[in-house]
KELO-833651 format. One record per residue (C-alpha): x, y, z. Coordinates in nm, 4 decimals, always signed. Layout:
BEGIN
<<X, Y, Z>> ...
***
This chain:
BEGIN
<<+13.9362, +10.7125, +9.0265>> <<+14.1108, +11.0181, +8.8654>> <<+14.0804, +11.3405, +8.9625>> <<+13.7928, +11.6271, +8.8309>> <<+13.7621, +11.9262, +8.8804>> <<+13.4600, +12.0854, +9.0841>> <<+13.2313, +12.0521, +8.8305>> <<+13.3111, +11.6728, +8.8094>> <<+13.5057, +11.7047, +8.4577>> <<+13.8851, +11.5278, +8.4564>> <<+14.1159, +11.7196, +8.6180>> <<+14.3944, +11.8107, +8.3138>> <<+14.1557, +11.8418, +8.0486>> <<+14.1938, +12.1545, +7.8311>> <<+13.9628, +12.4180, +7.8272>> <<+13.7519, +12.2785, +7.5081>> <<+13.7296, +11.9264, +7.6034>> <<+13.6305, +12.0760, +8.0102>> <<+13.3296, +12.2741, +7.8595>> <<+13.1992, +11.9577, +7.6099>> <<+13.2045, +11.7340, +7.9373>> <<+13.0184, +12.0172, +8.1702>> <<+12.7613, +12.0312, +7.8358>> <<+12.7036, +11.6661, +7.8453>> <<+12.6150, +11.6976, +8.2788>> <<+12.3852, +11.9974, +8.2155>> <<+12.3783, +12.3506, +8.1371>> <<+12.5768, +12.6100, +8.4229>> <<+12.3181, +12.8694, +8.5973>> <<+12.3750, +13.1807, +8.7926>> <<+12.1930, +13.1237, +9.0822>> <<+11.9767, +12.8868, +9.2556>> <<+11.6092, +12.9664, +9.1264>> <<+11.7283, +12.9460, +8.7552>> <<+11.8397, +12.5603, +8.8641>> <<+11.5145, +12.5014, +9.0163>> <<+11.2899, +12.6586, +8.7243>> <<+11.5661, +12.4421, +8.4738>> <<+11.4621, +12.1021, +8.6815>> <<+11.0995, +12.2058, +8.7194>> <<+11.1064, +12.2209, +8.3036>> <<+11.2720, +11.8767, +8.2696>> <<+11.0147, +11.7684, +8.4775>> <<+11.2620, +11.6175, +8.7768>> <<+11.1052, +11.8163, +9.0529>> <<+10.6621, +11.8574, +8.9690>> <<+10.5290, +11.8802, +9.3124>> <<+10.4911, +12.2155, +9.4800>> <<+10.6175, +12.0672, +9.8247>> <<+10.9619, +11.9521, +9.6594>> <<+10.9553, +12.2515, +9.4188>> <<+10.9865, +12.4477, +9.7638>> <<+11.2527, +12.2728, +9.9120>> <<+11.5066, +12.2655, +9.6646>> <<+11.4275, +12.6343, +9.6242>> <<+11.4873, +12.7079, +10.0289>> <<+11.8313, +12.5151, +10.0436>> <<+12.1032, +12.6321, +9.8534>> <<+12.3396, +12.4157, +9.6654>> <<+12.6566, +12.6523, +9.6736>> <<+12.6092, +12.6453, +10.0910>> <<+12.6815, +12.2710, +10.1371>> <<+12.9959, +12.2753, +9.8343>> <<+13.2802, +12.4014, +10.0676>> <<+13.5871, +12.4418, +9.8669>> <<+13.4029, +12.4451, +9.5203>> <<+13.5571, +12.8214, +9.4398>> <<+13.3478, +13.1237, +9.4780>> <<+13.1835, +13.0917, +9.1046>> <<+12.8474, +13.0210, +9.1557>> <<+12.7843, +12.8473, +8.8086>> <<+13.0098, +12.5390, +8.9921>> <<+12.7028, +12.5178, +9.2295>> <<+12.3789, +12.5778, +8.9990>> <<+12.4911, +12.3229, +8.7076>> <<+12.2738, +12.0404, +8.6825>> <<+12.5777, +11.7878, +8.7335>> <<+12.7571, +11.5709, +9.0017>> <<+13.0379, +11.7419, +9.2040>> <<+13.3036, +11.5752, +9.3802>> <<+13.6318, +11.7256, +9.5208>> <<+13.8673, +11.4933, +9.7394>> <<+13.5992, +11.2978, +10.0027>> <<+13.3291, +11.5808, +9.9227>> <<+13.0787, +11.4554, +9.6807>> <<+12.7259, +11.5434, +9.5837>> <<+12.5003, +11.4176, +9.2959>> <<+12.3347, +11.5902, +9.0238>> <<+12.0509, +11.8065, +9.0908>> <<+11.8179, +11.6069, +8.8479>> <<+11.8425, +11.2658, +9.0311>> <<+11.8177, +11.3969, +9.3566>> <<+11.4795, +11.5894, +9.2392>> <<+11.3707, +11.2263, +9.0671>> <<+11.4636, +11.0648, +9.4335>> <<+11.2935, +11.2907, +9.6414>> <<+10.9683, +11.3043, +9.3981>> <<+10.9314, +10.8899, +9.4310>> <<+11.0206, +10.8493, +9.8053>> <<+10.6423, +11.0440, +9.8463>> <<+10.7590, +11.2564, +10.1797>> <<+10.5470, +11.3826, +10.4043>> <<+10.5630, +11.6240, +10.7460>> <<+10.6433, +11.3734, +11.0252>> <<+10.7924, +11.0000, +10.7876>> <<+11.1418, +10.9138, +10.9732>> <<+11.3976, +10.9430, +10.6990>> <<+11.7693, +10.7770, +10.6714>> <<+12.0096, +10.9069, +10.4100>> <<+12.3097, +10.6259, +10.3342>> <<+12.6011, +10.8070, +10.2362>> <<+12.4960, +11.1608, +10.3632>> <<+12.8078, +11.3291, +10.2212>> <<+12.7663, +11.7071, +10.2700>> <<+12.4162, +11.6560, +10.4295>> <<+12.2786, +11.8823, +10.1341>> <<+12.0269, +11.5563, +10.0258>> <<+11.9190, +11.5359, +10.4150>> <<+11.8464, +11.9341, +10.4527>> <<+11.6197, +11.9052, +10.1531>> <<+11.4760, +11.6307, +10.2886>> <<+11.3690, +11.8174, +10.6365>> <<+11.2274, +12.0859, +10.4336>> <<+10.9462, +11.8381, +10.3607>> <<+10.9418, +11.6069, +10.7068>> <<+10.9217, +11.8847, +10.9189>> <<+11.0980, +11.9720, +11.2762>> <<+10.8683, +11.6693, +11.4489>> <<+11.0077, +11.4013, +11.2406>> <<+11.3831, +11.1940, +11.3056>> <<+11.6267, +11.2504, +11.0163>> <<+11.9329, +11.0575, +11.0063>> <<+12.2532, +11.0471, +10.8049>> <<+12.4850, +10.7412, +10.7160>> <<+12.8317, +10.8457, +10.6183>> <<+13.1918, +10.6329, +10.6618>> <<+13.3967, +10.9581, +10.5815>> <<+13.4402, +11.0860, +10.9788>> <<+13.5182, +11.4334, +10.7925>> <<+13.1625, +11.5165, +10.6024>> <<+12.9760, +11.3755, +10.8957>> <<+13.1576, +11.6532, +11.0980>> <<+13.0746, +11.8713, +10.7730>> <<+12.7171, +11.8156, +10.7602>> <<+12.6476, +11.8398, +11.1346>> <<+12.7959, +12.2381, +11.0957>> <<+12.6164, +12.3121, +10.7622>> <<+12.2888, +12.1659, +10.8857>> <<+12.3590, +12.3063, +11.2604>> <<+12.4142, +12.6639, +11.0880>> <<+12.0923, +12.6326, +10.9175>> <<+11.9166, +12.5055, +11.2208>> <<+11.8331, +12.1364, +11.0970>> <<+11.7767, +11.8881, +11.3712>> <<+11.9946, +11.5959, +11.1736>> <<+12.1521, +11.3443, +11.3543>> <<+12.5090, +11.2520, +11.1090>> <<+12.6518, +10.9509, +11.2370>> <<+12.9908, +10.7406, +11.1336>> <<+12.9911, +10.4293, +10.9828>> <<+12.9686, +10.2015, +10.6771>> <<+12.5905, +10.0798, +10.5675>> <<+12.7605, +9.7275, +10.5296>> <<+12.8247, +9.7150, +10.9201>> <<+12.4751, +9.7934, +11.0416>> <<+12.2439, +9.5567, +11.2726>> <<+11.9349, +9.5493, +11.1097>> <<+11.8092, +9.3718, +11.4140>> <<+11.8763, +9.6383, +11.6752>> <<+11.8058, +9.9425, +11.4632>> <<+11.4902, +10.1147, +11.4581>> <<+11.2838, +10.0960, +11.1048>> <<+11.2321, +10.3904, +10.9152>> <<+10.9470, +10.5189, +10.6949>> <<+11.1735, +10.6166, +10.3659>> <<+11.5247, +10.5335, +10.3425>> <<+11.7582, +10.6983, +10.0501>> <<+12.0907, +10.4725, +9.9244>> <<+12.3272, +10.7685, +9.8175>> <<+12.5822, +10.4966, +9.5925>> <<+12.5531, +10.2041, +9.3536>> <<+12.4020, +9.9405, +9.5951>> <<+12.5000, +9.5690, +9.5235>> <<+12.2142, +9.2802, +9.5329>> <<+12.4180, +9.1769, +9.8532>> <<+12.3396, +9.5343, +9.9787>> <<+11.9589, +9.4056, +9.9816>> <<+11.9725, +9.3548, +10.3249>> <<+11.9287, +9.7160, +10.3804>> <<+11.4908, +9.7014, +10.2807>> <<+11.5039, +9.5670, +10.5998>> <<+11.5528, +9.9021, +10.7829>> <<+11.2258, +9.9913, +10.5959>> <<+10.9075, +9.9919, +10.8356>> <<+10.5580, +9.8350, +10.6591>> <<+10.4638, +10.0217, +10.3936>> <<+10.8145, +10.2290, +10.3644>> <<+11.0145, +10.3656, +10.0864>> <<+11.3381, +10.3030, +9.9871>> <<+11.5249, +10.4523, +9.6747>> <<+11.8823, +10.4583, +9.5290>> <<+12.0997, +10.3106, +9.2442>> <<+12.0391, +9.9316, +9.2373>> <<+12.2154, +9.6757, +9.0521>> <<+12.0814, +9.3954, +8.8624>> <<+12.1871, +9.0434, +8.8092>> <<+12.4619, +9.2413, +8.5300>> <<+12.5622, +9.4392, +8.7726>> <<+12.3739, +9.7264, +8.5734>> <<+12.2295, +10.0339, +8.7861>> <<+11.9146, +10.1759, +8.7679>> <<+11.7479, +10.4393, +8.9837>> <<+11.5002, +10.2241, +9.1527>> <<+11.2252, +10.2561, +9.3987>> <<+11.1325, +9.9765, +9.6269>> <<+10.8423, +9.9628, +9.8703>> <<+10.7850, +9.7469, +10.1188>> <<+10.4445, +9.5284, +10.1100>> <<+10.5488, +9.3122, +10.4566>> <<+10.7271, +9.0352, +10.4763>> <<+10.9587, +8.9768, +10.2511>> <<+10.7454, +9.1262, +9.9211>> <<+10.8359, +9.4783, +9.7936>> <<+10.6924, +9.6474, +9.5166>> <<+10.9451, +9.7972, +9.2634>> <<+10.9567, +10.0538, +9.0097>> <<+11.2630, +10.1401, +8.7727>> <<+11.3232, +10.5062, +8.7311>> <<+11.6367, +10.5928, +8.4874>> <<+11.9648, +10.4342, +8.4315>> <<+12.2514, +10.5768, +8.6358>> <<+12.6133, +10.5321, +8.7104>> <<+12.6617, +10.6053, +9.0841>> <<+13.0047, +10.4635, +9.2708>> <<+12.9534, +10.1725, +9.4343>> <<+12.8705, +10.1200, +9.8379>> <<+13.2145, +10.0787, +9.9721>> <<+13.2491, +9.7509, +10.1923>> <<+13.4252, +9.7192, +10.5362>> <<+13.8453, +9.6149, +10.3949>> <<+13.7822, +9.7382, +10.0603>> <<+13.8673, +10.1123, +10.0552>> <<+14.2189, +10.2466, +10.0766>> <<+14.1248, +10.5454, +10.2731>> <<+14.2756, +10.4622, +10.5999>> <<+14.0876, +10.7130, +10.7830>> <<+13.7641, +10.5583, +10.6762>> <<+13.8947, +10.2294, +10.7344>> <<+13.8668, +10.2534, +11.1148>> <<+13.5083, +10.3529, +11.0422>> <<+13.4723, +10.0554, +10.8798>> <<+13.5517, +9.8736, +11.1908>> <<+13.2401, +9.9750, +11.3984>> <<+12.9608, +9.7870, +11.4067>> <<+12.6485, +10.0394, +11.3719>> <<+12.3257, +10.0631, +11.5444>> <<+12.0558, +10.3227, +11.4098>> <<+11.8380, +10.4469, +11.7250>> <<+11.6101, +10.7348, +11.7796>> <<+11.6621, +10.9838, +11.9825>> <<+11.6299, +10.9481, +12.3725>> <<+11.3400, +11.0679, +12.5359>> <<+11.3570, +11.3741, +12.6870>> <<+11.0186, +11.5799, +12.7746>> <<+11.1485, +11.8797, +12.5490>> <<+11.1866, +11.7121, +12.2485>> <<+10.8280, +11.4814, +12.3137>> <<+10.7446, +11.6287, +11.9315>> <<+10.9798, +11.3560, +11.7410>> <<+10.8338, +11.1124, +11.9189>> <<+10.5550, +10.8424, +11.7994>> <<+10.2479, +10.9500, +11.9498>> <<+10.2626, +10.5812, +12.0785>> <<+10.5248, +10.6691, +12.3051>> <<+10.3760, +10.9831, +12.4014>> <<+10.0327, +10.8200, +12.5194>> <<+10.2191, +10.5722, +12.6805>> <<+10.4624, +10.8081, +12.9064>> <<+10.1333, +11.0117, +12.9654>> <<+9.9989, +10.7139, +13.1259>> <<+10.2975, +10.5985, +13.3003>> <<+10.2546, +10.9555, +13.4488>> <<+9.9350, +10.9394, +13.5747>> <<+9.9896, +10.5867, +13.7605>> <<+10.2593, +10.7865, +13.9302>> <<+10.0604, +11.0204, +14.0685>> <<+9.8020, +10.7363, +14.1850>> <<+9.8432, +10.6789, +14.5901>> <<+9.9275, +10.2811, +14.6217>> <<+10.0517, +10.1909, +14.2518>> <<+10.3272, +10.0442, +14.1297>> <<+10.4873, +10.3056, +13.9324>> <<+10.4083, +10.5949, +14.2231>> <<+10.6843, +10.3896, +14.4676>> <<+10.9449, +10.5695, +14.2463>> <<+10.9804, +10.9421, +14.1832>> <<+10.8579, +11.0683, +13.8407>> <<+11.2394, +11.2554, +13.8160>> <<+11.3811, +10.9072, +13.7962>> <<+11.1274, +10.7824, +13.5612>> <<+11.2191, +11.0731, +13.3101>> <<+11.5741, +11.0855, +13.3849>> <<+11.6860, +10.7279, +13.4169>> <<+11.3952, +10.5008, +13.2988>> <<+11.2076, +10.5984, +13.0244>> <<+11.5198, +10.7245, +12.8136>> <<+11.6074, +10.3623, +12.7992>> <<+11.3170, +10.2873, +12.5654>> <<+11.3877, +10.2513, +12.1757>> <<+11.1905, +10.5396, +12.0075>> <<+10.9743, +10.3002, +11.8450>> <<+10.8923, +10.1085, +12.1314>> <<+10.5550, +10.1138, +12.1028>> <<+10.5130, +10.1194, +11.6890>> <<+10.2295, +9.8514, +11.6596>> <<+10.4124, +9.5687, +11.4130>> <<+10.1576, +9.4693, +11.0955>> <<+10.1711, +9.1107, +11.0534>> <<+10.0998, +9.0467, +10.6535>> <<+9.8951, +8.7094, +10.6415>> <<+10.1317, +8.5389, +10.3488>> <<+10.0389, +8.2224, +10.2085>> <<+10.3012, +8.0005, +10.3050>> <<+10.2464, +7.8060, +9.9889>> <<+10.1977, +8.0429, +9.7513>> <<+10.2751, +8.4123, +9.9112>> <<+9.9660, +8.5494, +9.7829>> <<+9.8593, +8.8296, +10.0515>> <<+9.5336, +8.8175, +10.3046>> <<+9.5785, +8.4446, +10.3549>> <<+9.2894, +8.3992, +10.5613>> <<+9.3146, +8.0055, +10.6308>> <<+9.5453, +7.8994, +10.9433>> <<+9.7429, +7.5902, +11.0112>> <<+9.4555, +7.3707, +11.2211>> <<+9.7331, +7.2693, +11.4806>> <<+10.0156, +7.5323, +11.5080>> <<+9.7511, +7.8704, +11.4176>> <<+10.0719, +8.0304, +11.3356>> <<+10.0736, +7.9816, +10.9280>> <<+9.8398, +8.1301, +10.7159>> <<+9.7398, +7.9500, +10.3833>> <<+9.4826, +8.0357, +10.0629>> <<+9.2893, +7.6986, +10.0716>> <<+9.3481, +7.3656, +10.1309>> <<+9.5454, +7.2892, +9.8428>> <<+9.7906, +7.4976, +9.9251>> <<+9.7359, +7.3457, +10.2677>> <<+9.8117, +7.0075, +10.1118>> <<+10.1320, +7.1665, +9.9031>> <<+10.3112, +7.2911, +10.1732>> <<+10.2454, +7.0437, +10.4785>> <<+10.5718, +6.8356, +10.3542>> <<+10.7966, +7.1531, +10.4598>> <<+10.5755, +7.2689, +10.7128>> <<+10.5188, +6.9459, +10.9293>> <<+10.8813, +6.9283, +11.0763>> <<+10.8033, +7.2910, +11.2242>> <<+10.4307, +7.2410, +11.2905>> <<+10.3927, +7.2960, +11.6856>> <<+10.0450, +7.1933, +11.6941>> 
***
C-alpha cells in the first residue's frame, strides 16, 4: 500500500491536494469534545452511554507517533502510520451504537491495533466483564497492553491471526467486533458468538463488496443481519499472505481464546454460574465425610478449580430447528431417535430420506 501521512492522506502529496483529501475524511478539530459533539450531530454516536465513552477516552492518547498537533487526533478520519492503524471516528461510533453493549457482555476486538476501539468498549462493559483483543502485529499488542495498563483497563491483548483460531476450544463471547474487511471464508468467526450475540465489522459479499454489517446470532446456524454503510476497510490478513516477517511467525500459532483463570480476587469477571458453583464446591468441603472435604480447600483454589474454562458452567440454549424446513420452535420430535425436531409431519415425511441413515431410534 503506499505510504500517508498521519492523517491517512498519500505521503508526497503537496500541500493543496493533502488538505482536499483530509476534507473528503472529515473536518480537523481542536480537541476531543468538539469530535464528539461533531459525531453526536452526524448522528454516529445517539446514546448517552456511548456519547460518554468516546468523550472519557481520548483519541490523541492511543496515536503514538502521530506529531504533537492535536487536529491529527480529533479529525473524523482513519489514521495509519507504519503497523499503527486506527479507523475513523464515525464508524467506530456506528459499530459501537449496533453491537447494543451493556455493563457485564464479554467483548472480543479482531484486530485490536492500538487498543483505542477496546478502551471505549470497557467504558460501557464495565470492570466485571472479560475484554479481549485479537492482533497479529506482536508490536501494538505490546502497545495496547501499556496504553490500556496506563489507563487502568483490565484488557487482555493477545498475538495471533483471527484465521488461526479454534473455534472449538475458545470460549463464546457476547459481542464480537471484526476490525478489517472480513472475507465470506472469514464466516467462521459467528461462531465465537454465544446465543443471542453480536457481531459487527466490514463484510464482503458474493462481489467481494464491503459493507458495515451487523450479524446476530439466532442459534444454530441462523443469524439475523442488518447492513449499515458501505466501507472500504483492508482486508483480514491470512496465515502466508503478509510480507511482514515479524507477523509472519504470528501467523504460525494456532490460537485459543480463554477466560481468565479463576482466582478468588478477581471472582467479579466471572459468570455467576461459576461463582454459585465454587460456592458450593466450598461448602461440601467443609462437610465432615464428603468427597470434596478429603482434599484441602488451598488445593481446590490453587490447583483445581483454575483448570475450569470460564464458561464452564454457561447453560447452552438448544434452538428447536426444523430439520426440514429451519423454521424455529419446532415442537415435533423424531418418534425413534427424539433427537430431531420437525414442524409437522410433512416435513416429517420430507426429510426422513436424509434423516433415516442417521436415525438412532
Amino acid at each position: 500500500p503506499r505510504p500517508t501521512d498521519s492523517q491517512g492522506a498519500p505521503a508526497g502529496m503537496d500541500e493543496v491536494h493533502q488538505l482536499f483529501f483530509r476534507s473528503l475524511m472529515g473536518r480537523a478539530h481542536s480537541s476531543l469534545a468538539e469530535l464528539v459533539d461533531s459525531l453526536v450531530e452526524e448522528g454516529c454516536v445517539r446514546t448517552r452511554g456511548v456519547i460518554d465513552a468516546f468523550k472519557a477516552v481520548d483519541r490523541k492518547f492511543f496515536l503514538e507517533g502521530a506529531g504533537e498537533d492535536e487536529v491529527e487526533a480529533y479529525v473524523d478520519g482513519p489514521v495509519r502510520i507504519g503497523k499503527l492503524h486506527q479507523s475513523a471516528p464515525s464508524v467506530y461510533g456506528t459499530a459501537v451504537e449496533a453491537l447494543e453493549l451493556r455493563p457485564g457482555l464479554s467483548f472480543l476486538n479482531i484486530g485490536s491495533g492500538t487498543g483505542y476501539l477496546s478502551a471505549i468498549v470497557a467504558q460501557l462493559i464495565g470492570p466485571n466483564a472479560v475484554n479481549v483483543g485479537l492482533e497479529r502485529h506482536e508490536q501494538l499488542v505490546r502497545l495496547a497492553s501499556a496504553k490500556c495498563g496506563a489507563l487502568g483497563l483490565d484488557i487482555q491483548f493477545h498475538a495471533g491471526n483471527c484465521f488461526n483460531i479454534d473455534v472449538g476450544r475458545s470460549m463464546k463471547f457476547d459481542r464480537v467486533y471484526i476490525g478489517a474487511g472480513a472475507p465470506r471464508d472469514a464466516k467462521f468467526l459467528f461462531k465465537l458468538l454465544k446465543y443471542d450475540g453480536i457481531v459487527v465489522g466490514p463484510l464482503e459479499d458474493d462481489e467481494g463488496v464491503q459493507s458495515l454489517t451487523k450479524a446476530r446470532c439466532r442459534g444454530g446456524k441462523k443469524y439475523a443481519v442488518t447492513q449499515m454503510l458501505n466501507v472500504t476497510f483492508a482486508a483480514l490478513v491470512k496465515p502466508g499472505e503478509g510480507s511482514d516477517d515479524a507477523a509472519a511467525a504470528t501467523d504460525r500459532i494456532s490460537v485459543v481464546l480463554h477466560g481468565p483463570a479463576w482466582d478468588s480476587g478477581r471472582r467479579h469477571v466471572f459468570p455467576p454460574s461459576f461463582c454459585q458453583k465454587v460456592m458450593f464446591l466450598y461448602w461440601m468441603n467443609q462437610l465432615e465425610g464428603s468427597l470434596p472435604g478429603k482434599l484441602p480447600w488451598e488445593l481446590w483454589t490453587k490447583s483445581i478449580i483454575p483448570m475450569l474454562p470460564w464458561d464452564s458452567f454457561e447453560p447452552v440454549i438448544h434452538v428447536k430447528e426444523c430439520a426440514a424446513c429451519g423454521a424455529d420452535e419446532a415442537k415435533m420430535q423424531c418418534s425413534r431417535c427424539r433427537t430431531v425436531y420437525y414442524c409437522n409431519r410433512d416435513c416429517q415425511r420430507k426429510h426422513w430420506s436424509s434423516h433415516k441413515a442417521t436415525c438412532s431410534g
